[in-house]
Structures are given as C-alpha cells and as structure tokens.
N, C-alpha and C positions, 0 to 999 in steps of 0.2 A: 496128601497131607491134610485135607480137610476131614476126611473121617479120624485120623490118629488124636488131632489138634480136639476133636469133640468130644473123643474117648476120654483122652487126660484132662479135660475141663471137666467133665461130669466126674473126674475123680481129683483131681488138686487143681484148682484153676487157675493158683498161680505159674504151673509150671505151663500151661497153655498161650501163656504172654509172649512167649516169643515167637510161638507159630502161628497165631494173628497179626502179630506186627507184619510177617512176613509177607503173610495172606494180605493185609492194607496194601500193604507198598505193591504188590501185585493187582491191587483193587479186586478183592475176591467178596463178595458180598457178604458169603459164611462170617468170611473174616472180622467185618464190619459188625453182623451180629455178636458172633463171640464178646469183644471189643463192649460191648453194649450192656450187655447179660455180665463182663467183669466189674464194669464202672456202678451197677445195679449194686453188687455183692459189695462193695467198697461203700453204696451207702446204708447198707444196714449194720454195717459197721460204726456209723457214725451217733456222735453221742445225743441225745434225744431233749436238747436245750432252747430254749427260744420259742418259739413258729411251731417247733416239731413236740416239744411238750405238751402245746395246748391239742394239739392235732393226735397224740394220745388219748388226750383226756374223753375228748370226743367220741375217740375208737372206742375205747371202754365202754361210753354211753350208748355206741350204735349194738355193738355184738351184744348186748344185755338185754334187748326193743327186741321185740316180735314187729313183725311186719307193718302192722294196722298203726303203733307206735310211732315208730320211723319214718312213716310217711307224715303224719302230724309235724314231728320233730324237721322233716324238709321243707313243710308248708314256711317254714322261720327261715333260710335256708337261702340264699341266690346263686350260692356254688354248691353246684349237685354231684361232681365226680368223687371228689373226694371221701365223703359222707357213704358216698353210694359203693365204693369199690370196701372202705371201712365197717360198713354193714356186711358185705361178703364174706368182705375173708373172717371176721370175727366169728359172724354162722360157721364157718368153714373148720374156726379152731385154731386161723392163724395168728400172728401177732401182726403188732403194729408197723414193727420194721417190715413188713413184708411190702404195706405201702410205697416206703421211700425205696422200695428196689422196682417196683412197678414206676414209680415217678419218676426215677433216675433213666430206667432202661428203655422208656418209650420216648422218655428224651434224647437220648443218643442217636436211640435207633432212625428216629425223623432227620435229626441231625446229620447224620450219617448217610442216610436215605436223600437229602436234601446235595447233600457233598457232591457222590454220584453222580446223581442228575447233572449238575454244574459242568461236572468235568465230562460229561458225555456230551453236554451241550456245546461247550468250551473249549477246542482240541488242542489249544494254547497251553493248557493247565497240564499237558499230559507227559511234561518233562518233566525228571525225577526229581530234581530240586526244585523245582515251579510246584508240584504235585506235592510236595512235603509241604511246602511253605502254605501253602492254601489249605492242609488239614489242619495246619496251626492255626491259621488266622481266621477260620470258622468254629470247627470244634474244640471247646475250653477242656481241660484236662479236671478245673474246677467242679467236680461232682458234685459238692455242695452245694452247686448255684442251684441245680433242680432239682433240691430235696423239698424246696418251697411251689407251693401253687403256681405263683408271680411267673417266674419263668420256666414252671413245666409245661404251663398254658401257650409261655412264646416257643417253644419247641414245634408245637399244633401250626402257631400262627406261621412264623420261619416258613414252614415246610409246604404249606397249603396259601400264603401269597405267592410263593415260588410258580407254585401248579398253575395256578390260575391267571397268573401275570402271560406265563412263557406256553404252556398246554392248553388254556381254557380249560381245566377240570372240574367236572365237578367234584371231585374230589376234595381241590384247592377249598371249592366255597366251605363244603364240610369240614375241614378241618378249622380254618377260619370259625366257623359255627361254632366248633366243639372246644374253643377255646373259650369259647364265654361259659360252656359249664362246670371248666376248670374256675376260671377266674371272673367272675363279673366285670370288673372294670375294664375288660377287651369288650364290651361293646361298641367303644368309636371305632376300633379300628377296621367294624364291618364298614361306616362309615369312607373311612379315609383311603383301606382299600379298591369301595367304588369308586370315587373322583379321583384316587392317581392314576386308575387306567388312560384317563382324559388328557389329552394333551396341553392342557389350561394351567397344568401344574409341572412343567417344563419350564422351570423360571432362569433367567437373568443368573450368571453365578456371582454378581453383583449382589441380589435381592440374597441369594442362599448366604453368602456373606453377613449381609444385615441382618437376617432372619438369626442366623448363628451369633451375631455381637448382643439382637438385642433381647433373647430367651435367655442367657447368662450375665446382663446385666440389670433387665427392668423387673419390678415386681410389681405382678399381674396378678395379685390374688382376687379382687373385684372383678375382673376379666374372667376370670375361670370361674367362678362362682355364678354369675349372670350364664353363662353358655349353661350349665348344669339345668338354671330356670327354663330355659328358652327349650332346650330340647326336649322331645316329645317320651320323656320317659314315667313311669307312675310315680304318685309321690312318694310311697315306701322306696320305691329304688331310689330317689332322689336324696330321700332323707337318712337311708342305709350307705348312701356315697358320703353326704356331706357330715356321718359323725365319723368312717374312714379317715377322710382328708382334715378334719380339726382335730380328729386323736391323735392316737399315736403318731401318724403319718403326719403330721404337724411338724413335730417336734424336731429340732435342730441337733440334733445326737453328737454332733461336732464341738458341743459346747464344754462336754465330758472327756476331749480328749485331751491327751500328754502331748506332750511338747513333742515323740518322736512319732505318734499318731497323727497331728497335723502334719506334721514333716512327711510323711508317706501318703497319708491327704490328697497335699498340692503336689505332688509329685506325680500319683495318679492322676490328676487332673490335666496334670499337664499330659500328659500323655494320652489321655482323650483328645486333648484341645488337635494335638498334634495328628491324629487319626484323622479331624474334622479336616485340619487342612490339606492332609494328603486326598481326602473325598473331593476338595475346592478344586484339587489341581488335575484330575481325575475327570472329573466333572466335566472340564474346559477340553479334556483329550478325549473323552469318548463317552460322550452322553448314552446313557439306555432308558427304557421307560422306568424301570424298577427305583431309580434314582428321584420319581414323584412323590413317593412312597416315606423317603427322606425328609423330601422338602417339607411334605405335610405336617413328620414328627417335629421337625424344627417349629410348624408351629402348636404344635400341640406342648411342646416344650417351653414355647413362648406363655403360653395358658397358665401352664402350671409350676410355673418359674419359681411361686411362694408357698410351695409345699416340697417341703426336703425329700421326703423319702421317696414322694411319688415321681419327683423331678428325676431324681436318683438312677431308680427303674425305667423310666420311660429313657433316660438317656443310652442304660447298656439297652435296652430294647434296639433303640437310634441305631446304636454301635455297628450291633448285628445286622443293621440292613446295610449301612455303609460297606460291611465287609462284603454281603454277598452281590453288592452292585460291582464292588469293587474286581470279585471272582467271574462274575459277566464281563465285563470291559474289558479284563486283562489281554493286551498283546503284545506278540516278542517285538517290543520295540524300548530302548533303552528308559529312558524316562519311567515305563510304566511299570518295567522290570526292576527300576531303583526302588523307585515307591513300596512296590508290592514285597520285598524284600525289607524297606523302613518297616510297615506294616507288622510284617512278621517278627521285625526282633520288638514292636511298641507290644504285639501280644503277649510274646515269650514275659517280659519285664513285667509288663500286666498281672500275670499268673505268678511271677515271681512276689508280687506285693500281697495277692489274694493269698498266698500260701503264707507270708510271713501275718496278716491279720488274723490267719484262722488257727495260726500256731497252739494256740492254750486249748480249743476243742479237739486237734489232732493228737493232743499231749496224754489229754485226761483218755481219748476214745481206744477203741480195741481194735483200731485197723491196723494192729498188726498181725491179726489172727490170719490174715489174708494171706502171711506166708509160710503158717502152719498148720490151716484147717482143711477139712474136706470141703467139698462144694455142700454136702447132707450139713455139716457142722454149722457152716453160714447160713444158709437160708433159714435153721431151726434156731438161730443165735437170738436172746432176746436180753435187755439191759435189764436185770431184775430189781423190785422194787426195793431192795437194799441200795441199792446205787444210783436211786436214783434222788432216795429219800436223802441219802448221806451227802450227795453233791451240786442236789436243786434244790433251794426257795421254791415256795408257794406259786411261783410267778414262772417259774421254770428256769429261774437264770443260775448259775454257779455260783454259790457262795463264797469262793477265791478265782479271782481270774487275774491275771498278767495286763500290766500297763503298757 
C-alpha cells in the first residue's frame, strides 16, 4: 500500500487521504510523512493576509539581493530561517507559497515524529481508541497555526525538549537551538529547558494552582520588563524585544470584537482553563519530570501576564506541553482514561472554534483546488498580484471581512 498511496499523491493527492489515514492508524511512518507533505499543499493554498503578506514582501526583497546584499540586509535581522530559506527559493525561481508548505510540512513532520516517539515510549497509548485520541490531543488539524514563525519555531522546540528530557539527545539541544533562528524570542526557553531537568522545579500542585490563579489574574508588566534588564542579552536585542512587546504585541485586539466574538473568546478560554485543570489532577496521579517544564511556563506566563498577544502564544505553547505530559503519564486506569478522553473532546471543540474564527480567510482562499488539482498544479500555484491588490490594503489586511 505504501508505494500505490505515493504514486497517487504525486499524482492527485487528495485522493491519497485515505491510504495514509489507514497508514496512521497502522502507525506507518510513510504514512505520517504523506499526512505532512498534504497539510504542506493545504498551506499554499492559504490566502497570503496578515504575518504572511509582510513575509512576501520580504521574499520579493530577498530573490532580488545578490548575495553580498542579503547578508547586509541579515546583519538587521534576528530571525535567520526564514529570510534565508526566502532568499533560496527566490534564486531558485520559486514563490512565496513554497515557504509556507516548507513551514507547515517540517511542522508536522516533527509533530508527527514527536507522536511516535511517545507512543513507542508509552505502550499505554497503543489501543485503538487511546491511540486516536492522543493523535487528536497533540497534533492540531489547524494548519494555519504554522504558517507563522511563532509556532513553526515550537514544532523545533516540541520535538527537541522531548529528545533531550527522555534520550539525552543531542539532537533535542539542536533543535531547541534552531528554534531561536526561527524565532528570537525562544531564547528563554534554552533557559527554562535547563532548570526543569532539576528536580527544584517539581512543585507543590498547590504552588502550580497559585502559580495558574496568579499569571491569569495579576499584571506584571514591571515584572517582565526588569527580567528583560537583568538578563544577559545585547542592547539591540533588548531594545528589538522591547519595541515587539510595546507594539503591536501590546495591543488588546479584544477590544475590536462583536458581541459573538467575545462569546467564542470566553468560551475558548474556558476550555483552556479546563485543560489546565485536567494537568492539576494529572499532576497529583502521576507526576513525570516533563511536567517542570509546565510549571516554569506558568511562570513565564506570570511575567508576561500584561502583554496580550505574547501572553496568548506562550499560553498555547503551555497547552502543548501539558498535552505531551499528559501523553507520558497516561495509564489504563479509569480516572486517567476519563480525563484523557475530556481532553480529547476539549481539543476537538478547540479546532471547532479555530475553524469558525478563520471562517472568512477559508472563504476568500483557494483550498478548494486541493480537490481538483494535481500535486504539479499546487506546488506551482501562486496568488497573483491581481488578488492580492484587489483584496489586501497596504497593511496586508482585507478590505471586507466578516464580524
């Protein structure tokens, strides 16, 4: 099946979806690849607004640079992957989309690669509905999430604290590494990764309690600001973080919403809240070290309590570690079996909400081609400057969008 399933993916790939689903559920690793390289072709599909307009703009600027150029233009620069894979393919001839199918597909793939591990390591996880429920509650269906830097960097991190908590890899540390030249601001977490190997950070699930009351209700903007001084970083980096966290990443975006926008909000939130507490009770049944790793974010989360967007991110970052503590601890014992199944239907609802916010970019985008193009027709696919002129401001954002 693995060779037919790779033939018809390199010629319709949508019709290759059913013989990787089958390949997963078998745990075939091809599988997993395919699966990877589809969700890839799904975001070059996606329409090139926000984050990914300016991340254009760029492209254009790097394919246009000769060499000697572009290294100048990195000297400005703290994230190097990006810039650098956009100088390639540009030499290369390709487009811009080609980026967000290498951003989406090395995502997965870690993801995916990370899954694995778990359930090789976990013999728990190897029943058919246990084994379902734990591809849901790790891997998001949400392709969009890593068409951004922010968490193609945590795909790296995911995958390479895994290594290095449960293998010693080096491997782990390098990945860890090579997410700071996705994303700059993953340099604490070289930090926070060394001290939760430490057993000093195996707290009280009292403290983790507090720690969770008081990152969601104090604001610590003074707090986070002073650690920035204190730490041993240059002043251009410092002063490159601190017009991030006052700009844009400032800004309360909540402030702009509809009454059924807040409504889905507090709803997601609540359903965080409720993931944190299945961790609490989790926690108390089967501690593991990876769960330091937690506690840490909680206070990192405490830090940055007074910056929306950053708080935001760092929380699903949180998310993903509580899930994969949670894919460690897991055993057939009823309590951890209820949970682990709340768990999975809090993700499912999750992706239910992220699919109704991204409704009007789904609407406008071309991912339906996915069910009548070739895999040559996707990959060559590019949004032409007619559509983009017609549907994006200056600023990249749509000129009509849905309340």
């Amino acid at each position: 099946m693995k060779t037919i399933s790779i033939i018809i993916f390199l010629l319709y790939p949508i019709l290759s979806v059913p013989f990787f689903i089958i390949g997963i559920l078998n745990r075939q690793r091809w599988a997993f690849i395919l699966c990877a390289l589809f969700m890839g072709l799904l975001a070059i599909l996606y329409p090139p607004a926000g984050d990914l307009y300016r991340y254009a703009e760029d492209f254009n600027l790097y394919k246009d640079c000769d060499w000697s150029t572009f290294t100048i233009l990195l000297v400005f620069k703290f994230d190097y992957f990006l810039p650098f894979i956009s100088f390639c393919i540009g030499k290369l001839g390709g487009t811009v989309e080609l980026t967000r199918f290498i951003f989406t597909f090395l995502s997965y793939y870690l993801l995916f690669d990370l899954f694995l591990l778990i359930v090789k390591d976990n013999k728990s996880l190897l029943e058919r509905n246990i084994y379902i429920c734990a591809l849901i509650i790790l891997v998001p269906l949400t392709f969009w999430t890593f068409l951004f830097r922010y968490f193609f960097a945590a795909a790296f991190l995911l995958n390479g604290t895994y290594r290095w908590f449960f293998y010693n890899e080096k491997k782990g540390l390098f990945l860890i590494g090579f997410s700071i030249l996705v994303h700059v601001s993953y340099i604490p977490f070289i930090f926070l990764c060394w001290f939760a190997k430490s057993r000093f950070f195996k707290f009280h699930y009292i403290i983790v309690i507090i720690l969770f009351a008081l990152a969601f209700i104090l604001d610590t903007a003074s707090l986070g600001e002073k650690l920035l001084t204190i730490l041993p970083f240059s002043d251009s980096l410092v002063e490159h973080i601190f017009e991030y966290i006052d700009g844009s990443q400032s800004e309360d975006t909540t402030k702009n919403f509809s009454l059924l926008q807040m409504l889905v909000f507090y709803i997601s939130n609540f359903v965080s809240f409720y993931i944190y507490y299945v961790y609490i009770r989790i926690y108390r049944l089967n501690y593991n070290i990876y769960m330091n790793l937690v506690n840490l974010m909680l206070i990192m989360l405490l830090v940055t309590a007074s910056f929306p967007v950053i708080f935001g991110r760092l929380t699903l970052i949180n998310l993903f570690l509580i899930k994969i503590s949670m894919l460690i601890s897991y055993l057939k014992t009823g309590k951890l079996t209820r949970y682990f199944k709340y768990m999975c239907y809090a993700t499912i609802f999750l992706f239910a909400i992220s699919c109704w916010q991204k409704r009007f970019f789904l609407s406008v985008s071309f991912e339906s081609k996915i069910f009548t193009s070739t895999l040559y027709d996707i990959l060559t696919f590019s949004y032409s400057e007619d559509w983009v002129n017609s549907n994006l401001d200056e600023e990249g954002d749509f000129y009509k969008r849905l309340g």
